[in-house]
N, C-alpha and C positions, 0 to 999 in steps of 0.2 A: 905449542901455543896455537898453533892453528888449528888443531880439534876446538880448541876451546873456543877463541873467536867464532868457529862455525855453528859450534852449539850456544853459544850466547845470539848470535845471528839466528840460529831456528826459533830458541825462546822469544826472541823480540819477534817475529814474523807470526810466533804461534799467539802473542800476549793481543798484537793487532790484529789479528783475525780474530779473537777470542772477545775482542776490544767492539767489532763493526758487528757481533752477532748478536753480542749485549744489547747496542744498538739500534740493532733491528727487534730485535725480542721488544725491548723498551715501545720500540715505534707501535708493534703488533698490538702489546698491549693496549695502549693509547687508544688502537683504531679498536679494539674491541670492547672496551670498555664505551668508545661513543657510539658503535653499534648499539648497544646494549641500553644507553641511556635513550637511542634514538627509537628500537622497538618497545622500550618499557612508554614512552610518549606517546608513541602510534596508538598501543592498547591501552591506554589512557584514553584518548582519544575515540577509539574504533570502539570501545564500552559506552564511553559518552552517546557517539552518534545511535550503538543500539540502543540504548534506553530512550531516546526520542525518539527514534523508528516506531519499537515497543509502544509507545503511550502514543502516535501515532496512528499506528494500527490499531488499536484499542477505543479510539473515537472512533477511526474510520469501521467497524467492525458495529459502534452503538448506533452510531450514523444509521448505518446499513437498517440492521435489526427496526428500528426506529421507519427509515423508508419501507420497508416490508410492513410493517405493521401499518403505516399509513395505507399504501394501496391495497393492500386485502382487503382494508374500510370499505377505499374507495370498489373496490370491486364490487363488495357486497351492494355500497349503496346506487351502484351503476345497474349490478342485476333486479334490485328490488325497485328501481326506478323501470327498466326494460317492461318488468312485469306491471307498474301501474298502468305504464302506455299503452298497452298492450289489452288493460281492463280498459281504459279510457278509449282508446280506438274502436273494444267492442262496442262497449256504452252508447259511443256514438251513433256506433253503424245499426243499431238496435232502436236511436231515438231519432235517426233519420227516416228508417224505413215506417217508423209508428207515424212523425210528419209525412211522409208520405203517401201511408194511409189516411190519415185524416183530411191531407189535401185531395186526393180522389174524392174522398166522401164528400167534402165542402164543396166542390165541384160538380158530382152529381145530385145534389141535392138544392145547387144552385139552377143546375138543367131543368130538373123537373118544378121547381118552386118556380 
């Protein structure tokens, strides 16, 4: 009998160990399965957030395009401004010098008269 008792003793020692591994297998699963539900959320999530990114960048990118086109305008119309001054300041200095003359002449001809 005492074989026996010992091997019914192994069986029960083998059935609770067999019993706590179930156990844990069971618990494993549990954690992997909320793993699973908790990455499948994130990339829920982490897709969400790039598609706002995406449309995002996509203004900021019209935006841009938009600012670029405006100051080239503005370039152009700063350089073709540059150059009116630039006629304008001759202009001047061309109807200064002609007053100039004209006032000599009104001048000498105010001497002799």
């Amino acid at each position: 009998m005492k074989n026996e008792d010992r091997i019914i003793e192994l069986l029960s020692e083998y059935l609770q160990k067999t019993d706590r591994i179930l156990d844990r297998m069971e618990k494993t699963d549990r954690s992997v399965e909320m793993m699973s539900w908790a990455i499948a959320d994130h990339s829920l999530k982490f897709n969400e957030m790039n598609s706002k990114f995406n449309e995002m960048n996509s203004k900021f990118n019209e935006m841009n395009s938009k600012f670029n086109e405006m100051n080239s305008k503005f370039n152009e119309t700063n350089t073709k401004f540059s150059y009116q001054m630039a006629e304008m300041r001759e202009e001047q200095g061309i109807v200064l010098k002609e007053l100039l003359s004209i006032s000599k002449r009104v001048d000498l001809l105010e001497r002799k008269g």
